[in-house]
C-alpha positions in Angstrom: -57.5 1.7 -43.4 -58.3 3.8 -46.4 -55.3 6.5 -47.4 -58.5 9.6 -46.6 -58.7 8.2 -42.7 -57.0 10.3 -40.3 -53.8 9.2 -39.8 -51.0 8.7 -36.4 -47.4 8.0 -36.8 -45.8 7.3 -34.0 -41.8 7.8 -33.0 -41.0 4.6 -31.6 -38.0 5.0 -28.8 -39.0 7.1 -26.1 -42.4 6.8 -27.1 -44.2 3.3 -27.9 -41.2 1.6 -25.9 -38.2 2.3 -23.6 -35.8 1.2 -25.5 -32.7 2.9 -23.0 -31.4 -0.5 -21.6 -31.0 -2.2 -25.1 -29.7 0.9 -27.1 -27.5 2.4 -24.0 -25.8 -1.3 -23.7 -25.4 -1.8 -27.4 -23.7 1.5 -27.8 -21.1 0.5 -24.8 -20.3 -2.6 -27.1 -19.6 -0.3 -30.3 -17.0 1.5 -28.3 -15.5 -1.6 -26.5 -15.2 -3.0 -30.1 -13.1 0.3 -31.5 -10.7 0.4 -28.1 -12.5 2.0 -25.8 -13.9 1.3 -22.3 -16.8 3.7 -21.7 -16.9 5.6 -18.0 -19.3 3.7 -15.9 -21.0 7.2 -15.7 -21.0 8.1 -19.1 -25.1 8.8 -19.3 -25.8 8.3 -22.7 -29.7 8.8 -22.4 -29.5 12.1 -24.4 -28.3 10.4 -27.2 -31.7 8.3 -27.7 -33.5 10.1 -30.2 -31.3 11.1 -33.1 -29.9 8.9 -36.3 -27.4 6.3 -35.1 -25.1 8.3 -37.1 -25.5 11.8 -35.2 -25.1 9.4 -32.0 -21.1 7.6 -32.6 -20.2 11.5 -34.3 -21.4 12.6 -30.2 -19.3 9.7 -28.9 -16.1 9.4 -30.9 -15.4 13.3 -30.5 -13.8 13.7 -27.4 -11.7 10.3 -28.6 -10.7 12.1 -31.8 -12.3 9.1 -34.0 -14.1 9.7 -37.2 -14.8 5.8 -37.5 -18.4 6.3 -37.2 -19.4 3.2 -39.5 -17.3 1.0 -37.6 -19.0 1.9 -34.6 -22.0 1.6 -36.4 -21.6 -1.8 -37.4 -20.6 -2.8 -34.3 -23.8 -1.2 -32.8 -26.1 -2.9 -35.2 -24.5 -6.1 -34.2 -24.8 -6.2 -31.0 -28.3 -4.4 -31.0 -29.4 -7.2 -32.9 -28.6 -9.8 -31.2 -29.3 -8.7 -28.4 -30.0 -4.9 -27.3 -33.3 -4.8 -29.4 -34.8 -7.1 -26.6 -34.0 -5.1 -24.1 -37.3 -2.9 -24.7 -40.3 -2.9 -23.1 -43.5 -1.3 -23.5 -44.4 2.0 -22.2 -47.6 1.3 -19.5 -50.9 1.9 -21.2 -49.5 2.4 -24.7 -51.0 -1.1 -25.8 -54.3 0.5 -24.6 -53.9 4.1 -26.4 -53.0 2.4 -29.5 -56.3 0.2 -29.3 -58.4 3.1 -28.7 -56.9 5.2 -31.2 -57.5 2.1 -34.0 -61.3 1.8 -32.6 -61.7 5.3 -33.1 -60.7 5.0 -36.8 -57.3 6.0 -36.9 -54.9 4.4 -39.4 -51.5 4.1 -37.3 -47.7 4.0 -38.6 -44.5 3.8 -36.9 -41.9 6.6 -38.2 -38.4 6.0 -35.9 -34.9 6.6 -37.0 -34.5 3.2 -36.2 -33.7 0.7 -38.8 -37.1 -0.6 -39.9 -36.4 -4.0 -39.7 -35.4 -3.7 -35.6 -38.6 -1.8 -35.3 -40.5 -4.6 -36.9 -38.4 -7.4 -34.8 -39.2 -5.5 -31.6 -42.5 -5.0 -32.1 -43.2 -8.4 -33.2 -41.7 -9.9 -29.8 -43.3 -7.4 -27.9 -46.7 -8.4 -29.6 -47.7 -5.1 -30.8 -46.9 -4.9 -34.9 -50.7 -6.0 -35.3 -51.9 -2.4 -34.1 -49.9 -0.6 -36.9 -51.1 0.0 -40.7 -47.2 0.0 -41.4 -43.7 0.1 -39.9 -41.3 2.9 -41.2 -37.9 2.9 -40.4 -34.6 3.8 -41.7 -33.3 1.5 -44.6 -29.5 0.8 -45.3 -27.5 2.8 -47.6 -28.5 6.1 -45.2 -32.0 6.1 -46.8 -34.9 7.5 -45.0 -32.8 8.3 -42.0 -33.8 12.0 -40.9 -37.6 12.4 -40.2 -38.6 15.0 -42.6 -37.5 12.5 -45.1 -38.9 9.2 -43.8 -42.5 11.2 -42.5 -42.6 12.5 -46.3 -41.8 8.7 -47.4 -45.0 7.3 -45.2 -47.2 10.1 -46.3 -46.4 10.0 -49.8 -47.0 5.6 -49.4 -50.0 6.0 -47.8 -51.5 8.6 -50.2 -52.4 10.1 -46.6 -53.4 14.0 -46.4 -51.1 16.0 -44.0 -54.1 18.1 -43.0 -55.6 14.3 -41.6 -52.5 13.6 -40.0 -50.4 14.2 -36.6 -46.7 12.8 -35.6 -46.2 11.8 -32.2 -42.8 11.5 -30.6 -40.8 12.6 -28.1 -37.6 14.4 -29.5 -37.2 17.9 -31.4 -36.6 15.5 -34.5 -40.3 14.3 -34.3 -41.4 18.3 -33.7 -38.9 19.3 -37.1 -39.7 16.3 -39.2 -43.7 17.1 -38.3 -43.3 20.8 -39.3 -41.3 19.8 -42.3 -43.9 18.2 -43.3 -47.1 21.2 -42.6 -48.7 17.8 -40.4 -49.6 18.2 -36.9 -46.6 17.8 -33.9 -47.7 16.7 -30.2 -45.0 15.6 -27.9 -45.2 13.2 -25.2 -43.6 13.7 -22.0 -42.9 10.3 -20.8 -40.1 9.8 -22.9 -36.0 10.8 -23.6 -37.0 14.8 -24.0 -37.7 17.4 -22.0 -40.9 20.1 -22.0 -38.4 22.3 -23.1 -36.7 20.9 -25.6 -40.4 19.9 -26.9 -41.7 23.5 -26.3 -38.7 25.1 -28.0 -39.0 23.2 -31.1 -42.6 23.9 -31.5 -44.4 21.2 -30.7 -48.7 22.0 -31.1 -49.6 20.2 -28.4 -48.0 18.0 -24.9 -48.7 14.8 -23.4 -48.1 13.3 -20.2 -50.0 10.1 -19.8 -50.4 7.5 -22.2 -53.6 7.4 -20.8 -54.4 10.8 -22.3 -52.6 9.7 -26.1 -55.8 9.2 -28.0 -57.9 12.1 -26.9 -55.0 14.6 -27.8 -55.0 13.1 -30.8 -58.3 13.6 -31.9 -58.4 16.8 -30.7 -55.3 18.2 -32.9 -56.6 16.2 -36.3 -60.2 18.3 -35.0 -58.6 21.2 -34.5 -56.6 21.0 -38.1 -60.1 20.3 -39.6 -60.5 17.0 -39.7 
């Protein structure tokens, strides 16, 4: 794709896969490793979204624990052996992603994930092939907020922010988009709520998969386009 075609990123948990399973059972492990046996009804699904970081700081509070790169390491550890395959792909996002490339969108993947888990999951789940790049956080903390790492893929792609919208399905996805003066649609199938979408500011909602590409092209026409 040239850097003047309209232009997708995508959030990736909550919104190409559901990643809960994987990331919910790798983040048990973390706290198992530091002393701790999590309640079996500790619901950690509202911590999907943010940095990994942001995530242990949640966790370890009520223990008093500031070890949040131990826990982080022992996340990543586990996660990559085995939490990362514990994802599966939302229904009809394969199909939305195909109908957004054949209607000449260039696609990239923005998460707060690291980029090489992103790559690895997307790989096994067979779906790396529909993206013009996979953007993740990097270690040594780089890249790992989303005004940062959408500014990062922008700035790589030589893309125009008046030719691009960020889909996702937290308030970071909403902030990093704004942060960035590119569009912000929200889907509703994933880890957030209409409200916490609405209340950041999203421009736009979607609730089907099916219903993905046609937004899309409506907000790049709308900015436009």
């Amino acid at each position: 794709m040239s850097a003047s075609a309209a232009s997708v990123l995508l959030d990736l948990d909550g919104t190409i896969i559901d990643s809960q399973p994987g990331i919910v059972s790798s983040c048990r492990a973390a706290l198992r490793a530091l002393g701790y046996e999590p309640e079996p009804t500790l619901d950690l699904s509202r911590v999907i979204g943010p940095p990994i970081e942001d995530v242990f700081r949640y966790l370890l509070e009520p223990h008093g624990d500031d070890r949040i790169e131990a826990a982080v390491a022992a996340y990543r550890t586990d996660y990559g052996q085995q939490g990362l395959f514990d994802s599966l792909p939302y229904a009809g996002i394969d199909h939305a992603l195909a109908e957004m490339r054949q209607a000449g969108l260039a696609l990239y993947v923005a998460t707060s994930k690291r980029r090489y888990f992103a790559q690895r999951i997307l790989d096994h789940l067979g779906l790396a092939a529909s993206f013009d790049g996979i953007y993740g956080s990097e270690d040594g903390a780089a890249l790992d907020h989303k005004p940062e790492l959408i500014s990062h893929v922008i700035a790589r792609h030589g893309l125009v922010p008046g030719r691009c919208v960020m889909v996702g399905d937290r308030r970071y996805d909403i902030v990093g988009a704004q942060a960035n003066k590119i569009g912000a649609l929200g889907v509703l199938w994933g880890y957030g709520t209409r409200d916490e979408l609405e209340a950041a500011g999203a421009d736009g909602l979607v609730a089907e998969t099916a219903d993905l590409p046609a937004a899309a092209l409506k907000m790049i026409t709308t900015a436009g386009v």
